[in-house]
PASEBA-1860 file (N, C-alpha, C; in nm, 3 decimals):
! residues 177
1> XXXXXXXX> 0.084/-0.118/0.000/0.000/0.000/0.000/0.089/0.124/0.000 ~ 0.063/0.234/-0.103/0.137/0.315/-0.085/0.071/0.441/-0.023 ~ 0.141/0.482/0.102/0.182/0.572/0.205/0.145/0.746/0.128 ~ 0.197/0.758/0.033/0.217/0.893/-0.032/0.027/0.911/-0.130 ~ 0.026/0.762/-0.199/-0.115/0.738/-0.253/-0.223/0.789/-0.230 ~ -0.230/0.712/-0.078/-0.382/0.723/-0.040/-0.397/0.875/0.035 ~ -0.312/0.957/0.077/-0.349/1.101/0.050/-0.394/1.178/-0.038 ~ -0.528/1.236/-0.041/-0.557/1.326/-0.171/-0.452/1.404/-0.165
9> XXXXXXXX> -0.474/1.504/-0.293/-0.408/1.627/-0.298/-0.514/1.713/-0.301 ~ -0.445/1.822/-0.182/-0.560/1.953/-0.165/-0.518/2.052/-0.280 ~ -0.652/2.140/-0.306/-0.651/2.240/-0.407/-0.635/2.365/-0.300 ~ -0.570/2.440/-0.325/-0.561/2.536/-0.224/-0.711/2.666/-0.243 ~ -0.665/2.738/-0.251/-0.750/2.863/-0.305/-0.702/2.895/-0.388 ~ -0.786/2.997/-0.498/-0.657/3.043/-0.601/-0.649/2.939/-0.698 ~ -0.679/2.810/-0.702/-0.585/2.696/-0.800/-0.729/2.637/-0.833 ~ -0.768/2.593/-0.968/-0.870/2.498/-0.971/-0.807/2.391/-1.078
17> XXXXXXXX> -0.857/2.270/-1.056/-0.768/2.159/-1.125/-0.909/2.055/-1.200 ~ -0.878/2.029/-1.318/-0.969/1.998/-1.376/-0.921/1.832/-1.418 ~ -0.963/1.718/-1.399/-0.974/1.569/-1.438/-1.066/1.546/-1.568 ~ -1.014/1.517/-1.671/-1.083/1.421/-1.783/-1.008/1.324/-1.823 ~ -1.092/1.221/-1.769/-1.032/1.072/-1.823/-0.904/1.047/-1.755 ~ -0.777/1.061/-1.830/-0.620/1.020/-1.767/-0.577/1.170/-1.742 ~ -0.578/1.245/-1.776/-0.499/1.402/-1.816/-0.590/1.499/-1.661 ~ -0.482/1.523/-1.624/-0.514/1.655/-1.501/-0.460/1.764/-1.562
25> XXXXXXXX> -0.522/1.836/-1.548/-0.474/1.969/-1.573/-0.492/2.116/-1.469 ~ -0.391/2.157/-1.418/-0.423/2.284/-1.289/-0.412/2.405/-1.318 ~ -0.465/2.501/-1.283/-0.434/2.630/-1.349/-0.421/2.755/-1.258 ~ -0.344/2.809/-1.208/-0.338/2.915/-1.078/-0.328/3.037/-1.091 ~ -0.251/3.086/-0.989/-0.180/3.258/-1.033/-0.060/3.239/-1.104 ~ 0.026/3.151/-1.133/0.181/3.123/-1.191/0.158/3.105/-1.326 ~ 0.027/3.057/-1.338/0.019/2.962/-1.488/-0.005/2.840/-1.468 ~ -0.006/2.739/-1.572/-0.121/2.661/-1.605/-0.028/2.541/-1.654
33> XXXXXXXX> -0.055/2.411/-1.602/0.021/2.267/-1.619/-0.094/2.141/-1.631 ~ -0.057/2.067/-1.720/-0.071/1.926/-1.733/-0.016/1.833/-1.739 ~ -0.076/1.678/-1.711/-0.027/1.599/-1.696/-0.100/1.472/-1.700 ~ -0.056/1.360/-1.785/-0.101/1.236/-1.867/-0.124/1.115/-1.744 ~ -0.205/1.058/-1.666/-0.175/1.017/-1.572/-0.134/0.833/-1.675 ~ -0.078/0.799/-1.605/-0.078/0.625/-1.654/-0.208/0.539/-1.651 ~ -0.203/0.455/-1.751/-0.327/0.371/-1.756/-0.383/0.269/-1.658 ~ -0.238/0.231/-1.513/-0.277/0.182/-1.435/-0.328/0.251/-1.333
41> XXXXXXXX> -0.342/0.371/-1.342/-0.406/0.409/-1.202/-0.580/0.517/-1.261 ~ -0.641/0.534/-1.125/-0.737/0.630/-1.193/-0.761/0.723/-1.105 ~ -0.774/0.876/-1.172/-0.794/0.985/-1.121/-0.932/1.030/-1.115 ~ -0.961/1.140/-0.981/-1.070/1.137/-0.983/-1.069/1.308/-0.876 ~ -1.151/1.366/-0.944/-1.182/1.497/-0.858/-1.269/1.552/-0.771 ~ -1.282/1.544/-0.630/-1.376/1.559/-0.526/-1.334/1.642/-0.458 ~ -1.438/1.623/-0.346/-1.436/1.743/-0.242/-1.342/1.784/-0.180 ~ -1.242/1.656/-0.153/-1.096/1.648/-0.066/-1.011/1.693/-0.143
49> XXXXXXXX> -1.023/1.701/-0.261/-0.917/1.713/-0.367/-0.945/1.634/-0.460 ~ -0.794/1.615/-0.549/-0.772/1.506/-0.639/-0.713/1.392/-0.537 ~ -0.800/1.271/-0.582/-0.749/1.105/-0.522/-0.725/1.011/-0.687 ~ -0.616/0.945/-0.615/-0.550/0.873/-0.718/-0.567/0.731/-0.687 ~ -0.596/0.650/-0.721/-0.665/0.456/-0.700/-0.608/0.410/-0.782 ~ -0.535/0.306/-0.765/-0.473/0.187/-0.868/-0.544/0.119/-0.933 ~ -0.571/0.086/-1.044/-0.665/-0.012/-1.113/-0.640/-0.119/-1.100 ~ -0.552/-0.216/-1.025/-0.532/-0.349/-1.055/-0.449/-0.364/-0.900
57> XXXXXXXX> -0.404/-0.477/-0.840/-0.316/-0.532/-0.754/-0.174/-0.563/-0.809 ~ -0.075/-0.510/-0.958/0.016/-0.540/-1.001/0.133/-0.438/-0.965 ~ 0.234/-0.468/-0.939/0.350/-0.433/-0.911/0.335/-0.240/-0.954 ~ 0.354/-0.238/-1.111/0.336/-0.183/-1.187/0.194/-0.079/-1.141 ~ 0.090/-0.134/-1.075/0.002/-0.048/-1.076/-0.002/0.019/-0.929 ~ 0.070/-0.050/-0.793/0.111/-0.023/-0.711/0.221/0.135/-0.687 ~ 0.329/0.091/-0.792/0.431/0.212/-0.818/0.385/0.314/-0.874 ~ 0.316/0.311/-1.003/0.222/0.435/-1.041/0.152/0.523/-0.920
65> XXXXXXXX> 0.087/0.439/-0.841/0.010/0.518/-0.739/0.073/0.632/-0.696 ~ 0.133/0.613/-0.619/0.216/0.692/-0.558/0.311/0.781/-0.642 ~ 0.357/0.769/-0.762/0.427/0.875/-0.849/0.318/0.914/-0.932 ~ 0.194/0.878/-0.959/0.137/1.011/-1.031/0.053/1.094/-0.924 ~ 0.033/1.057/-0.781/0.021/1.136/-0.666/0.110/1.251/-0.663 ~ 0.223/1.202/-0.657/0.303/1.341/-0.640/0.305/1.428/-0.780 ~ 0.328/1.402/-0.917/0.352/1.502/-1.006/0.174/1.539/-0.991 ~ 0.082/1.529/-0.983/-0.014/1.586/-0.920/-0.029/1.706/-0.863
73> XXXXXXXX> 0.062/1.643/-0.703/0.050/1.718/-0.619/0.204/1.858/-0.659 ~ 0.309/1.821/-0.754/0.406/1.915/-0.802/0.317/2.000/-0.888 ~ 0.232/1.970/-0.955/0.162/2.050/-1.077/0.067/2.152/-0.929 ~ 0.043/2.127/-0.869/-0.084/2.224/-0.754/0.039/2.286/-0.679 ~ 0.145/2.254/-0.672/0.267/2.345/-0.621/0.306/2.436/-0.699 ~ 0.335/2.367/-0.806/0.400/2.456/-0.893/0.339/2.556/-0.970 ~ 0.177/2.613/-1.007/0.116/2.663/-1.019/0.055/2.792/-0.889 ~ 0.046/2.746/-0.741/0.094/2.839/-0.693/0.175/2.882/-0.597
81> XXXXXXXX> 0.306/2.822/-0.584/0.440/2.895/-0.538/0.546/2.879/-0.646 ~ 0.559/2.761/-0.667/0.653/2.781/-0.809/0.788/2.704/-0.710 ~ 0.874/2.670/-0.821/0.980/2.589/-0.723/1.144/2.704/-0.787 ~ 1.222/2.640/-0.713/1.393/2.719/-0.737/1.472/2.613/-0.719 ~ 1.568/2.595/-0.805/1.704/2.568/-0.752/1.778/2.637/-0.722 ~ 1.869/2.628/-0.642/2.025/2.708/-0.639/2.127/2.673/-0.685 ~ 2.191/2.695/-0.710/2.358/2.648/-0.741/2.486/2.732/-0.706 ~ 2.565/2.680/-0.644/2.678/2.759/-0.589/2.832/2.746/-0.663
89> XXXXXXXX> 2.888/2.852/-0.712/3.003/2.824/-0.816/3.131/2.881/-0.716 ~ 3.214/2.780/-0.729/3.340/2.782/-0.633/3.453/2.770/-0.715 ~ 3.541/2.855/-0.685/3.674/2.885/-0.818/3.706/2.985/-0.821 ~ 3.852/3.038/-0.801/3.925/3.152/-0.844/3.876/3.206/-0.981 ~ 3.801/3.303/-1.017/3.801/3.345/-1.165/3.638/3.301/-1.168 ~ 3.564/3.184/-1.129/3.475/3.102/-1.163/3.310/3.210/-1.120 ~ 3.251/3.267/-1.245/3.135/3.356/-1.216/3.046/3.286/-1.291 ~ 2.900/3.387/-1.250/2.800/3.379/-1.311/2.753/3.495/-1.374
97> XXXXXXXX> 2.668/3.535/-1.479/2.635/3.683/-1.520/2.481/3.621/-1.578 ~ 2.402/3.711/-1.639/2.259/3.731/-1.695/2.313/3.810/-1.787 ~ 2.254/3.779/-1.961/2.291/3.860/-2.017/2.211/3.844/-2.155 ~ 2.046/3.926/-2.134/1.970/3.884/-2.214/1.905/3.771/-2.114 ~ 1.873/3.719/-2.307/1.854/3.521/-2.257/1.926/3.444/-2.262 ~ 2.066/3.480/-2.205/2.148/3.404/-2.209/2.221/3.370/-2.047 ~ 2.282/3.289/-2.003/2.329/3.267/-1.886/2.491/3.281/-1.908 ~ 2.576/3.365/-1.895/2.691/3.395/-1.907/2.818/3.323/-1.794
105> XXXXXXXX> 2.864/3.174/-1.814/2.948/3.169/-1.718/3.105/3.118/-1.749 ~ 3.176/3.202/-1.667/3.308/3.180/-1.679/3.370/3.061/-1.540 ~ 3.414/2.938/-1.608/3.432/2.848/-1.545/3.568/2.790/-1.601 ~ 3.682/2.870/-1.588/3.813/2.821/-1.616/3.824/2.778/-1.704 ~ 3.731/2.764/-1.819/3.792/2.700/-1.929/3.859/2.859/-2.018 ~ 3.916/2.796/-2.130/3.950/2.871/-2.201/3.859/2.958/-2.276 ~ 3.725/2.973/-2.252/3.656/3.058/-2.314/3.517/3.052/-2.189 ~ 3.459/3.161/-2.246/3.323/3.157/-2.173/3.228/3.071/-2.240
113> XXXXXXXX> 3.170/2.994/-2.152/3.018/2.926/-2.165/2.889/3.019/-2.137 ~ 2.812/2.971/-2.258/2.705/3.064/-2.270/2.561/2.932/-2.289 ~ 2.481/2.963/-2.171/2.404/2.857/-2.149/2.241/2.982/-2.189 ~ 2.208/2.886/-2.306/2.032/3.011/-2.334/1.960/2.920/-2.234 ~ 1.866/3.066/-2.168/1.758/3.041/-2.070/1.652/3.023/-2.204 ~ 1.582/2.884/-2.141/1.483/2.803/-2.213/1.343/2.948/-2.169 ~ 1.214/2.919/-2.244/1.107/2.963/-2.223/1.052/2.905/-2.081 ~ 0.966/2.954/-1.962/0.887/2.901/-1.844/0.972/2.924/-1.755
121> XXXXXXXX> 1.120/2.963/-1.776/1.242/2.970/-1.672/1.284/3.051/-1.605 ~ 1.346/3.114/-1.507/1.388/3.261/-1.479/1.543/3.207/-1.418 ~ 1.602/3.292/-1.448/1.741/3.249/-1.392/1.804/3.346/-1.358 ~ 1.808/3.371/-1.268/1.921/3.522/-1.177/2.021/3.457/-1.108 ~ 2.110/3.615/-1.112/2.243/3.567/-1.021/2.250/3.662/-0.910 ~ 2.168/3.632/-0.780/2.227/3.759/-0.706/2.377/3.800/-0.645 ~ 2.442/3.678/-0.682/2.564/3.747/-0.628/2.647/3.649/-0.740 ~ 2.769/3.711/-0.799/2.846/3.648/-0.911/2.855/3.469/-0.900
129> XXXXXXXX> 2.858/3.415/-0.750/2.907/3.297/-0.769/2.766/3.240/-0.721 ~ 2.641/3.300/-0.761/2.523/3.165/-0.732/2.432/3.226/-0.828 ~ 2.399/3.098/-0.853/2.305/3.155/-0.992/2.088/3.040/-0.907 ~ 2.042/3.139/-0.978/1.905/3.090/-0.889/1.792/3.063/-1.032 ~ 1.763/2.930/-1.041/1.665/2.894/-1.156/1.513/2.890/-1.112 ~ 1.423/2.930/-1.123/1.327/2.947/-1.121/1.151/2.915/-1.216 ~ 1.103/2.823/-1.160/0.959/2.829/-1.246/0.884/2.696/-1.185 ~ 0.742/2.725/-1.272/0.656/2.626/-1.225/0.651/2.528/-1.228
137> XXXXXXXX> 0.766/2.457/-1.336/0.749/2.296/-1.367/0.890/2.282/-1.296 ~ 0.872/2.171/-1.192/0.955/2.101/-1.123/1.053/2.026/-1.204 ~ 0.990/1.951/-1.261/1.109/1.853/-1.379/1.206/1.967/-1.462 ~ 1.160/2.031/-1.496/1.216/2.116/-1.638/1.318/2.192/-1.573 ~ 1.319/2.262/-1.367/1.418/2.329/-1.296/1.497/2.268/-1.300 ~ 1.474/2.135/-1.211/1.549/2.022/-1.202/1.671/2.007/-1.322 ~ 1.643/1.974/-1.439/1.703/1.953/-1.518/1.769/2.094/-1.575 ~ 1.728/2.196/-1.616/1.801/2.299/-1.628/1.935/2.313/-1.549
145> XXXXXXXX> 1.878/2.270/-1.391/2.037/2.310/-1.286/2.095/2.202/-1.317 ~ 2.079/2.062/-1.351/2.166/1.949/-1.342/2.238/2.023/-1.466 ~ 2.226/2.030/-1.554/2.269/2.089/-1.688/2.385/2.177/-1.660 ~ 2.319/2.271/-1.591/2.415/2.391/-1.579/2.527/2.337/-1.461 ~ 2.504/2.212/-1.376/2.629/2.217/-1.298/2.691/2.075/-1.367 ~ 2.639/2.041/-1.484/2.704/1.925/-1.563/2.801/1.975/-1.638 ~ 2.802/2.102/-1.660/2.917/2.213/-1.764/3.068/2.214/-1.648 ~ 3.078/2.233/-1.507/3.160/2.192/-1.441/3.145/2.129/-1.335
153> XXXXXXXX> 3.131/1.985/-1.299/3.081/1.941/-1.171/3.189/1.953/-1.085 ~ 3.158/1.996/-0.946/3.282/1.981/-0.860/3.346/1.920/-0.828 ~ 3.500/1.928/-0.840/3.587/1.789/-0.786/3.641/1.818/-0.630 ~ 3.706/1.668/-0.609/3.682/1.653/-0.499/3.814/1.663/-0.418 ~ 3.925/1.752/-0.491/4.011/1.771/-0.422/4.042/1.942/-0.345 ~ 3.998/2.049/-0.476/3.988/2.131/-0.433/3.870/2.210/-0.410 ~ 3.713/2.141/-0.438/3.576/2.170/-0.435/3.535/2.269/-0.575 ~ 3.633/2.293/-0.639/3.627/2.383/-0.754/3.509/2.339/-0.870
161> XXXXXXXX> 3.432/2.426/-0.899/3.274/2.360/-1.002/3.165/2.421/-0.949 ~ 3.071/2.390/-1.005/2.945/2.416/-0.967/2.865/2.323/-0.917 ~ 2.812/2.377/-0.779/2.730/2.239/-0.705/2.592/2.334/-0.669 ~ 2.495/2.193/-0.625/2.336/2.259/-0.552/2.417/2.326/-0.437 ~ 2.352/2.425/-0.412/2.329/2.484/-0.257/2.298/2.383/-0.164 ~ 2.419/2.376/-0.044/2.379/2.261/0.024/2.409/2.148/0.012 ~ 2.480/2.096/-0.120/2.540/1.969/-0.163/2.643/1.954/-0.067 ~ 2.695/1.829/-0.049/2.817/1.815/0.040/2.885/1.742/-0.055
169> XXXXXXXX> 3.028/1.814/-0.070/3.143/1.733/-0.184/3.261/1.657/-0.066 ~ 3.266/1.504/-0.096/3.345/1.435/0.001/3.455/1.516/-0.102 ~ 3.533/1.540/0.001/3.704/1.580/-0.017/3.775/1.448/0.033 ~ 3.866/1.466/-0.103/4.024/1.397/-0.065/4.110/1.479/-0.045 ~ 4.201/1.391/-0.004/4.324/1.442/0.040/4.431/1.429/-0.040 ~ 4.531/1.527/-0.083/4.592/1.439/-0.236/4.710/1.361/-0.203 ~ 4.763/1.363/-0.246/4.894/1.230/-0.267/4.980/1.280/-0.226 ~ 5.059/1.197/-0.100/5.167/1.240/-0.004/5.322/1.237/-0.089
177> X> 5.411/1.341/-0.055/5.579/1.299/-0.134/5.622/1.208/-0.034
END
């Protein structure tokens, strides 16, 4: 039985969320998301909220439960507060800039990297070495910051790269004479 499942998801105020057939769709003050639910489970819109029921006793229809519960319950988030990543850039020389729609960063290589901000996104830098991604779809942040700290991931001798806010980089110690 899944734990996360059998909780509806509440509609707050402000947000109304509409069920036909497999497809939810929510619409708030941020803007407006959908989402395809899987054929093993079934959605349904009441008083409590949206509730999500497995159609079958199979493995497969068990695991659905509980993950189309939550992008559900991310689509009624993300419509009205909206989600952020952070990312923190560590390095002599190693910045961030805004410039346009473009994400401007200098990361020791021999030239600057120039990363375009996608459409639904917001991306600021309040201070040169942290850059802050912003918007309503959870997946699409997510992946934007993995992206942007996949251009230098931090290593683990001198912490130098770009990591989440809050990441912990195991350090080594380097090689004794």
């Amino acid at each position: 039985m899944s734990r996360i499942g059998k909780k509806p998801v509440v509609i707050p105020a402000g947000v109304t969320a509409n069920v036909d057939g497999q497809s939810v769709s929510v619409k708030g003050g941020k803007g407006q998301l959908s989402f395809t639910a899987p054929e093993d489970v079934s959605v349904a819109l009441g008083e409590g909220g949206v509730t999500v029921t497995p159609r079958g006793e199979t493995k497969r229809a068990r695991a659905m439960w509980g993950m189309t519960r939550s992008m559900v319950n991310n689509l009624v988030i993300g419509v009205s507060k909206g989600f952020e990543r952070r990312l923190e850039i560590t390095g002599v020389g190693y910045k961030a800039a805004v410039s346009g729609k473009n994400l401007q960063l200098s990361l020791g290589y021999s030239h600057d990297v120039t990363f375009p901000i996608p459409e639904g996104v917001s991306i600021t830098t309040p201070k040169p070495t942290e850059v802050a991604i912003a918007g309503i779809d959870k997946r699409q942040v997510g992946q934007i910051a993995s992206e942007i700290r996949a251009l230098r991931p931090p290593e683990p001798y001198k912490g130098k790269g770009v990591k989440y806010a809050g990441e912990f980089i195991f350090r080594k110690e380097g090689k004794k004479k």
